[in-house]
C-alpha positions in Angstrom: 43.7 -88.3 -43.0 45.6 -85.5 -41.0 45.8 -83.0 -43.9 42.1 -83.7 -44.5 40.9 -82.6 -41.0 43.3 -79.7 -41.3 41.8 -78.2 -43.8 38.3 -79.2 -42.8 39.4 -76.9 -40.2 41.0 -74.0 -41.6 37.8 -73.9 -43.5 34.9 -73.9 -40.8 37.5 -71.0 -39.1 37.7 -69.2 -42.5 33.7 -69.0 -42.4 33.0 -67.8 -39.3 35.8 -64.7 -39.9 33.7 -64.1 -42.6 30.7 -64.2 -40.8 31.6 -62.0 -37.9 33.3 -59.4 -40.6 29.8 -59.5 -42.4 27.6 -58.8 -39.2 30.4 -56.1 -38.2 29.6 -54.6 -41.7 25.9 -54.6 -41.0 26.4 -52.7 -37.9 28.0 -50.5 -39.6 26.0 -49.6 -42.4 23.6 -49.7 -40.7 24.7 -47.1 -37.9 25.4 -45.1 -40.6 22.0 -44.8 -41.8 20.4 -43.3 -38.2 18.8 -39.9 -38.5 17.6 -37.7 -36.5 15.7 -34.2 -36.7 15.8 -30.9 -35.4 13.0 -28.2 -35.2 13.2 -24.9 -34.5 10.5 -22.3 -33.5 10.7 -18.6 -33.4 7.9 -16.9 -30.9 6.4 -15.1 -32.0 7.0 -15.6 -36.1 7.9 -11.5 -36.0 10.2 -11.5 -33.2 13.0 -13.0 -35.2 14.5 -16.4 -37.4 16.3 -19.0 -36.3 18.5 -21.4 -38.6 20.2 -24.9 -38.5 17.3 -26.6 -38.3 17.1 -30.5 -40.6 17.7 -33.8 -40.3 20.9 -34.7 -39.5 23.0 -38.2 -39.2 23.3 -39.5 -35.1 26.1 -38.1 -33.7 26.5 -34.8 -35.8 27.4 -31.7 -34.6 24.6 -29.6 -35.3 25.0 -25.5 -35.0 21.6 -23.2 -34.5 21.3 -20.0 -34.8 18.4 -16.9 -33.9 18.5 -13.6 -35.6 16.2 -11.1 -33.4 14.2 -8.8 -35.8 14.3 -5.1 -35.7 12.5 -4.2 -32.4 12.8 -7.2 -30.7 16.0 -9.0 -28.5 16.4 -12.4 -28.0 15.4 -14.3 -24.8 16.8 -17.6 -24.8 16.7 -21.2 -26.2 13.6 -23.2 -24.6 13.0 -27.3 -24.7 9.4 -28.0 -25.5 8.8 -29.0 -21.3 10.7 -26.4 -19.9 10.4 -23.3 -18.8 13.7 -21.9 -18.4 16.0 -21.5 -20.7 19.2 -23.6 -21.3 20.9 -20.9 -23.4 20.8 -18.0 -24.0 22.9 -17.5 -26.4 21.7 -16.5 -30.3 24.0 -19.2 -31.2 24.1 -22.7 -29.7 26.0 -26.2 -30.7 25.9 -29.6 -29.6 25.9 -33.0 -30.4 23.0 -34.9 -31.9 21.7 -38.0 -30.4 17.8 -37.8 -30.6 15.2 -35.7 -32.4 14.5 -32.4 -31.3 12.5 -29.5 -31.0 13.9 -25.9 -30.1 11.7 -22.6 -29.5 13.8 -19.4 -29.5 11.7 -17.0 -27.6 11.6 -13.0 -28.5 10.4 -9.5 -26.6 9.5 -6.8 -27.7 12.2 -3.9 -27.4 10.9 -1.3 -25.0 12.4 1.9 -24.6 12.2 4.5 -21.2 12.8 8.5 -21.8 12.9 10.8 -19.2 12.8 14.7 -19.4 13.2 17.5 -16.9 10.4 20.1 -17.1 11.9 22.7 -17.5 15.3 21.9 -18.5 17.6 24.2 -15.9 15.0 22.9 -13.0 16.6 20.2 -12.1 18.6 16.7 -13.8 17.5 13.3 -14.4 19.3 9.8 -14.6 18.3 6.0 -15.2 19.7 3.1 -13.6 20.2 0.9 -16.6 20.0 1.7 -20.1 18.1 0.5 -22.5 16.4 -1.5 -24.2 14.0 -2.9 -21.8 12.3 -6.5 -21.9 8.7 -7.2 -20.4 8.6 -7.1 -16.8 12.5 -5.7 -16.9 12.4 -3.0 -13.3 13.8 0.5 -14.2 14.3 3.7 -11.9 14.4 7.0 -12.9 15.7 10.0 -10.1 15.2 13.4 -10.7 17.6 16.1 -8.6 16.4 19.3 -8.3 18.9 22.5 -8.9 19.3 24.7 -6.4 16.4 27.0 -5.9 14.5 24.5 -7.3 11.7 21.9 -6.0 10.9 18.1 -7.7 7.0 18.1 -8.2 6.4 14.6 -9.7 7.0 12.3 -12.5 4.4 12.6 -15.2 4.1 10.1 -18.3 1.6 11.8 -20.4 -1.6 10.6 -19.1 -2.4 13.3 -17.0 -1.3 17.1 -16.7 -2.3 17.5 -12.9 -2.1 14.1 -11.5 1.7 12.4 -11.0 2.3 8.8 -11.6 4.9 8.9 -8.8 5.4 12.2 -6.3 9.1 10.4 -5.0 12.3 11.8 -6.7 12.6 8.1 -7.0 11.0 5.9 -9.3 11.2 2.2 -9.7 8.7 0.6 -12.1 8.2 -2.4 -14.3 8.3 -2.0 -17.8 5.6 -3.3 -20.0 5.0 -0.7 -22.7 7.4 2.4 -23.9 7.4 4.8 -21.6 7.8 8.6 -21.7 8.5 10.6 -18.4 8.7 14.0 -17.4 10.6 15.1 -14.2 8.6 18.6 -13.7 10.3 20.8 -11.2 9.2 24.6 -9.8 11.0 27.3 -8.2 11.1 27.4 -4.6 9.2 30.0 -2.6 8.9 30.5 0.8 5.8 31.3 3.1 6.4 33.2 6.5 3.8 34.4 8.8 3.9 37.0 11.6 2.0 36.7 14.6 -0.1 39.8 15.8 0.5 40.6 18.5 3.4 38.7 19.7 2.6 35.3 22.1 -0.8 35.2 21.0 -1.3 32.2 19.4 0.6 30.1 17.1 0.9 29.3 13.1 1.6 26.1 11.7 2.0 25.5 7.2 5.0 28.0 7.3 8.0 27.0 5.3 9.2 26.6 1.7 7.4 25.2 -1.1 7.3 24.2 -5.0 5.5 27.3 -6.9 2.4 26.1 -7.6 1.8 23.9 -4.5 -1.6 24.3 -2.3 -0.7 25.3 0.7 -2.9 25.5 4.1 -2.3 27.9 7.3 -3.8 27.0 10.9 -3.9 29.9 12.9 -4.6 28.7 16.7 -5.1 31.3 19.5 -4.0 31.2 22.9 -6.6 30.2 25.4 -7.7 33.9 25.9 -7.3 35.0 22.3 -9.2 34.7 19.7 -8.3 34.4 15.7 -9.2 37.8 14.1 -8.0 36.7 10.3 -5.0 37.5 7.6 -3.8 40.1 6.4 -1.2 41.2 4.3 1.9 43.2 6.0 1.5 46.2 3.3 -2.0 46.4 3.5 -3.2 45.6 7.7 -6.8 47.0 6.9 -7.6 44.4 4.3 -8.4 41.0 5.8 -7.6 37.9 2.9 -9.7 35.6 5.6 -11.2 35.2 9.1 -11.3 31.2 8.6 -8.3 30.0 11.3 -7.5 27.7 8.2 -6.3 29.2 5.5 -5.6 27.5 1.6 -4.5 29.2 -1.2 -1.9 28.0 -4.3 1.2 29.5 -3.8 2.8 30.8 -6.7 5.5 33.4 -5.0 7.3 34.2 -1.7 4.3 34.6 0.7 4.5 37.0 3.6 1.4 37.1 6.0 -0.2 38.4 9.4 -2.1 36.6 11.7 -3.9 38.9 13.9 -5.5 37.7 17.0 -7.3 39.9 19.9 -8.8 39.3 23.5 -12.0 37.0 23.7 -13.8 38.7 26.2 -16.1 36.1 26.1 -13.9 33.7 27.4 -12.0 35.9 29.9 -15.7 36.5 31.1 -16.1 32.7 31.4 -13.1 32.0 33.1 -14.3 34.7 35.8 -17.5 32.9 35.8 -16.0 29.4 37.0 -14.0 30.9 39.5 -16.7 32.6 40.9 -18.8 29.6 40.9 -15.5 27.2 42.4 -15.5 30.2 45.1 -19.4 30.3 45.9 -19.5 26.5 46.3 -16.1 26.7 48.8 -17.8 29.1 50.8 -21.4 27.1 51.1 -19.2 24.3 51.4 -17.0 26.2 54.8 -20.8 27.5 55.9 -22.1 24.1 55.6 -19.4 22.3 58.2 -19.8 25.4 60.5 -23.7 24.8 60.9 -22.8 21.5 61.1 -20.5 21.6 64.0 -22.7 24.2 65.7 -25.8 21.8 65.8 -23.7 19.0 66.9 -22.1 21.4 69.7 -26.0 22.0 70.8 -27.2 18.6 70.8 -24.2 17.6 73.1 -25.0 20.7 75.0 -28.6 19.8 75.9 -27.8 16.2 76.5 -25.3 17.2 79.3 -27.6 19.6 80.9 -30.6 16.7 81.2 -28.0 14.3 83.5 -28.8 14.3 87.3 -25.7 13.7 89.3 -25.2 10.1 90.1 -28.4 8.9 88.2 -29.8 8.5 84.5 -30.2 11.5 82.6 -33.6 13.1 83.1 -36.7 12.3 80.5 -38.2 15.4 80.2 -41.3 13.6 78.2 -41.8 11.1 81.1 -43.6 12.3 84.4 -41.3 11.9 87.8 -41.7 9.0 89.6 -44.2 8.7 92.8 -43.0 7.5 95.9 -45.3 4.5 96.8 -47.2 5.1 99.6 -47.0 2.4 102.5 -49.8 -0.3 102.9 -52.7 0.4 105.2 -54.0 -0.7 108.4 -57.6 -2.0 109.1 -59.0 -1.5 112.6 -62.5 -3.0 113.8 -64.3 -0.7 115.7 -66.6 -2.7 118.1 -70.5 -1.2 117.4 -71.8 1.3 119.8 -75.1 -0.2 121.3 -74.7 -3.9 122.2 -71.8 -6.1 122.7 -69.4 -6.8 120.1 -70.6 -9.6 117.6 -68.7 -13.0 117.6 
């Protein structure tokens, strides 16, 4: 009976190894069929390639790869949600364990040049070198030589009208871009004064041939502007206007010539004739003034009795009253008195 339920054991044991070794088989093989894909976009379609794309088992190492066309640099590797970059590298590898979807993103290559206008007038630099992405900044700086002045930056769009007057430039890129640093020669503009201390200049200096220039010619209080006039030729006047614009397009040397204003000497005379006239009228004025007051005090005194009120000259003097009066009866002449 022992050896029977012995090997009715060894038996139910044997079955369940086999079992478990089964469902561990499935597992496996089944495991093994899991597959997942991976997607990969290029934007735009002409901005590059991108490999390693498929369907690959779970747990693979998967490699992709982006190959920018001619013109264009890659930006990064972007997940379908986000929008920064995880790499960006042109090559990325990891480990499978879901499907995916991968967009490579591509710019368009933009180039900066810079040229200096003319070529000895001055030099030119960039702060990075390209190529340039959308949106990338760039600054350009022009230094003038000696002798020479920076005018603007020009890109092509306009002969007379600078996109940027500073030496330096800092812009966003979003197209090529083509700049010229023009420079000029330096001249200088100096004015005399004729004659001396009678007035003052202001627009003298040095400027960029070429530059509009304005002179201000402003007279002393009793001067008056005459107009320009070149040193080698005094007679000829350029311009009576105090303000004076020309384009300057050579050393400059000038005269401003002022003379007396009569006119205003004449009303400067005038107001201190008229300050003096109202001082006197006004020294005239308190001296009446004083003298009627002096008169009136004068006239009351002399209208004062001694020891009494003053005397009212518009009042008659007063009457002394006379003392009451006394009847007497008389008794009648012819018969006796009446009773």
């Amino acid at each position: 009976m022992a050896p029977l339920l012995c090997a009715e054991w060894l038996m139910r044991k044997s079955i369940c190894v086999l079992l478990i070794m089964a469902l561990l088989v499935c597992a496996s093989f089944t495991t093994a069929l899991a597959e997942f894909t991976v997607e990969l976009i290029a934007s735009p379609e002409e901005g590059g390639t991108v490999d390693g794309g498929g369907t690959f088992q779970d747990g693979s190492t998967v490699t992709i790869h982006a190959t920018p066309n001619d013109g264009y640099t890659f930006v990064g590797w972007y997940r379908q949600t986000d929008s920064e970059p995880f790499s960006t590298d042109t090559e990325f590898v990891y480990e499978l364990g879901e499907d995916r979807v991968y967009t490579a993103r591509f710019e368009q290559e933009m180039s900066v040049g810079a040229i200096a206008e003319p070529a000895d007038g001055g030099k030119i630099s960039i702060n990075e070198q390209g190529p340039y992405t959308s949106g990338q900044s760039v600054t350009v700086t022009a230094t003038p030589e000696p002798g020479y002045a920076f005018v603007g930056w020009f890109d092509g769009t306009s002969a007379t009208d600078p996109v940027s007057v500073d030496s330096s430039y800092t812009f966003a890129v979003t197209s090529a871009v083509s700049l010229v640093a023009r420079f000029s020669p330096q001249y200088t503009l100096h004015v005399n004064i004729s004659p001396e201390d009678t007035g003052t200049i202001t627009g003298t200096g040095t400027y960029a041939g070429g530059s509009i220039v304005t002179l201000q010619a402003i007279p002393y209080d009793d001067y008056r502007f005459i107009g320009w006039v070149q040193p080698t030729d005094p007679d000829r006047i350029l311009s009576t206007d105090e303000s004076y614009t020309f384009n300057l397009e050579g050393d400059v040397n000038l005269t401003a010539t002022f003379g007396r204003s009569y006119g205003y000497i004449w009303l400067q005379i005038g107001m201190w004739a008229l300050i003096a006239a109202a001082a006197l009228f006004a020294v005239w004025y308190v001296i009446k003034r004083r003298q009627l007051v002096l008169r009136r005090q004068a006239r009351s005194a002399a209208g004062r009795t001694p020891g009494g009120p003053p005397r009212n000259s518009s009042s008659k003097p007063a009457q002394p009253r006379r003392p009451a009066s006394t009847v007497v009866r008389r008794p009648p002449r012819n018969g006796p008195p009446r009773g």
